[in-house]
C-alpha distance (Angstrom), angle and dihedral (degrees) to the residues before:
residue distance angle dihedral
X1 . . .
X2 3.86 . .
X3 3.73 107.9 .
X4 3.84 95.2 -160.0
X5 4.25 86.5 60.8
X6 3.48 87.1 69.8
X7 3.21 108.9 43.7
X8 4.03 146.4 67.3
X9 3.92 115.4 4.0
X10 3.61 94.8 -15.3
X11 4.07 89.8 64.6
X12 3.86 95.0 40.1
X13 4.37 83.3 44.7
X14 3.95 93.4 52.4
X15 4.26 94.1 35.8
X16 3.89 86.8 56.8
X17 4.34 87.1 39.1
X18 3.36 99.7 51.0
X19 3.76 105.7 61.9
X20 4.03 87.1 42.8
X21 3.07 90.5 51.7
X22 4.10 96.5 53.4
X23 4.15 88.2 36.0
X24 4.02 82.5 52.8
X25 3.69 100.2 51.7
X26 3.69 94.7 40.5
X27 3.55 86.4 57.9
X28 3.34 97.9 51.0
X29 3.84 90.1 62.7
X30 3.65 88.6 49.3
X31 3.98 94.8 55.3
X32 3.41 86.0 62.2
X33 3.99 85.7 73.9
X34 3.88 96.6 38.7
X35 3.92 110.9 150.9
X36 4.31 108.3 -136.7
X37 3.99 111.9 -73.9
X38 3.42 110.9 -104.9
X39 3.75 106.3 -167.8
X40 4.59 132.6 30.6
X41 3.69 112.0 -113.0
X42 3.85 111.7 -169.3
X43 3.58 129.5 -173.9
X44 4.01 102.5 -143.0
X45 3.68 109.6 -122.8
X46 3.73 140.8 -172.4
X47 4.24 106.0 -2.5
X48 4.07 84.6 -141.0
X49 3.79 106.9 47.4
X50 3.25 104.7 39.1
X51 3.79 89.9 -156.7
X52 3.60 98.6 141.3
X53 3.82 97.0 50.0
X54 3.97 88.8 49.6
X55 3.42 94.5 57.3
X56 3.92 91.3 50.8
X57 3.79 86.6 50.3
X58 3.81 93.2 60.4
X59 3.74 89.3 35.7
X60 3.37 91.5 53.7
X61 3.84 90.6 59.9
X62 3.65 92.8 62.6
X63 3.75 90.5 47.2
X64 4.00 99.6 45.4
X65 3.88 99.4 161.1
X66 3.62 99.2 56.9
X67 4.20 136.9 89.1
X68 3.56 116.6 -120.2
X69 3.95 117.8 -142.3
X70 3.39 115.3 -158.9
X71 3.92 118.9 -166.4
X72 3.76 130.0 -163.7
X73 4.19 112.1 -34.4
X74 3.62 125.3 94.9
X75 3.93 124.1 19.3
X76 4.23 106.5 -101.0
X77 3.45 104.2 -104.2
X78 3.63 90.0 58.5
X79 3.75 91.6 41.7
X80 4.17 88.3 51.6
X81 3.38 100.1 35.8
X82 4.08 83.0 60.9
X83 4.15 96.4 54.9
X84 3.86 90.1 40.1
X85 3.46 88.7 57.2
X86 3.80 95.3 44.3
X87 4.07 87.9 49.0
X88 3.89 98.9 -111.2
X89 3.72 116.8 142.1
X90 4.13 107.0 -103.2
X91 4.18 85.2 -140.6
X92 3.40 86.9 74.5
X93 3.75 91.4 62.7
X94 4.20 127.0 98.7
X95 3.35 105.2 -178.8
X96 3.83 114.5 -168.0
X97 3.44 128.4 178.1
X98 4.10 111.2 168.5
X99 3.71 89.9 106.4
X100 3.57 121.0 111.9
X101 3.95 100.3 178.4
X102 3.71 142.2 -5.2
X103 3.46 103.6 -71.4
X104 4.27 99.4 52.7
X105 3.73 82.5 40.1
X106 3.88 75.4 83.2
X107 3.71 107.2 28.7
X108 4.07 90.6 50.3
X109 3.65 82.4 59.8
X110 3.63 115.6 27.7
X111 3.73 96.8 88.9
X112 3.55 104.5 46.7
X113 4.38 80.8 50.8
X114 3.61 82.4 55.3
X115 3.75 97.1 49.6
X116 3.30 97.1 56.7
X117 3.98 88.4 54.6
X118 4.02 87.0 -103.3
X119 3.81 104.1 174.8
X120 4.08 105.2 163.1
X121 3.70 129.2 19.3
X122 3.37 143.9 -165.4
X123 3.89 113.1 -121.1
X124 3.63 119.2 -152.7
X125 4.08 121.3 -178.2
X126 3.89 129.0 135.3
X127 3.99 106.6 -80.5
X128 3.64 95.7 -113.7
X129 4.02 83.8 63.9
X130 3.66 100.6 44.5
X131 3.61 108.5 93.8
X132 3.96 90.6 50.4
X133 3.83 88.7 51.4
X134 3.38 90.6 43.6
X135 3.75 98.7 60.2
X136 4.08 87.7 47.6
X137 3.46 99.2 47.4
X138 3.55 91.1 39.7
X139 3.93 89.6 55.1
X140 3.70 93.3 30.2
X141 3.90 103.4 52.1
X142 3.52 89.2 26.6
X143 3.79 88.3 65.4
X144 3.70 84.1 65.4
X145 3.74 103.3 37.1
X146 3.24 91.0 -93.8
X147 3.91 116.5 147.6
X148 3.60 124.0 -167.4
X149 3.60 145.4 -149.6
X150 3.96 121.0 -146.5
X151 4.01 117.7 -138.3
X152 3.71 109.9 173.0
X153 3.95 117.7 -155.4
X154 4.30 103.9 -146.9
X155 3.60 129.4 -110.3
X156 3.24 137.8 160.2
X157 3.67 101.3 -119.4
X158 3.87 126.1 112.5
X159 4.01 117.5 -102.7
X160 4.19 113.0 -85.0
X161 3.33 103.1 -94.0
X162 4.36 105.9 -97.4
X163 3.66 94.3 -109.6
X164 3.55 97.6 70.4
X165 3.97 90.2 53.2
X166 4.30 88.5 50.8
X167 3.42 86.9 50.5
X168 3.60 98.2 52.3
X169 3.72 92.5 35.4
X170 3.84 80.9 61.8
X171 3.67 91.5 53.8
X172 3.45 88.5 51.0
X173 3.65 96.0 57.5
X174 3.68 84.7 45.5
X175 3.58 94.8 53.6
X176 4.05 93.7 45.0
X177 3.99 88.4 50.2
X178 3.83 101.0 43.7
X179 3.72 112.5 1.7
X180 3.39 95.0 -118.4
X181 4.11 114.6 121.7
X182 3.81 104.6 -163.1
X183 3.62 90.3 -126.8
X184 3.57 93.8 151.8
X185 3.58 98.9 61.4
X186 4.19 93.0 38.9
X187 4.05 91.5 55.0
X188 3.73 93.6 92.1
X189 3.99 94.9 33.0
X190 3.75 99.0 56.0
């Protein structure tokens, strides 16, 4: 066999994969089960566009009854001034903005979610961002039971390239096991 397959990047790349990838399809199966979400999760996005927060805003109008947490992304005026204007109640709101990247976007939040008895989410990022939020959440919440439910808001940008979400599926892991993030090193990454 090749030596070079195994060795270098390529190994680290396909140790990190490999458990994502059996994590991944096992949840898969599981969403098949998934109990109703019961509260909005949104990844903040661009701190110009808005475009993520708008599409909550009209997604929150089909799903009246449920809170809407809103992590990292555009400063909260800007934020309110966007479901005021789209008629949703601002009480329904919990703005958080301790995150720094993808990864504590989750583990700022996921005990306060599980506090309130949170069990299944909606997730809403921009689609291009999905799969690496995906393996976080999925990893993240799912530490704490926590299912979730993935609503992408359209763009027109190409996928994140897959590294990025093995990466931070491996912080993930990291954060589940020892509560440590590895924000430091992902600062200049994100």
């Amino acid at each position: 066999m090749n030596k070079l397959l195994f060795t270098g990047k390529s190994f680290k790349l396909m140790a990190l994969a490999l458990p994502l990838a059996i994590w991944w399809g096992y949840k898969e199966v599981q969403n098949q089960f998934v109990q109703p979400p019961q509260a909005v999760l949104v990844l903040g996005g661009s701190t110009r566009r808005l475009e993520r927060e708008k599409f909550t805003a009209e997604f929150a109008h089909k799903h009246p009854n449920i809170p809407i947490w809103i992590t990292g992304g555009s400063p909260p005026k800007s934020t309110q001034r966007v479901f005021v204007k789209a008629g949703i109640d601002p009480k329904r709101l919990h703005l958080d903005y301790e995150a720094v990247d993808t990864v504590t976007n989750f583990t700022t939040l996921v005990d306060d979610l599980q506090a309130r008895s949170i069990k299944s989410v909606y997730l809403i990022t921009s689609d291009f961002h999905m799969r690496r939020a995906c393996v976080i959440g999925e990893i993240i919440l799912g530490s704490r039971g926590i299912e979730l439910k993935p609503v992408p808001v359209p763009s027109k940008k190409s996928p994140e390239p897959i590294e990025k979400a093995i990466r931070d599926g491996a912080r993930a892991i990291l954060w589940v096991a020892t509560g440590y993030t590895g924000n430091d090193e992902a600062k200049n990454q994100e």
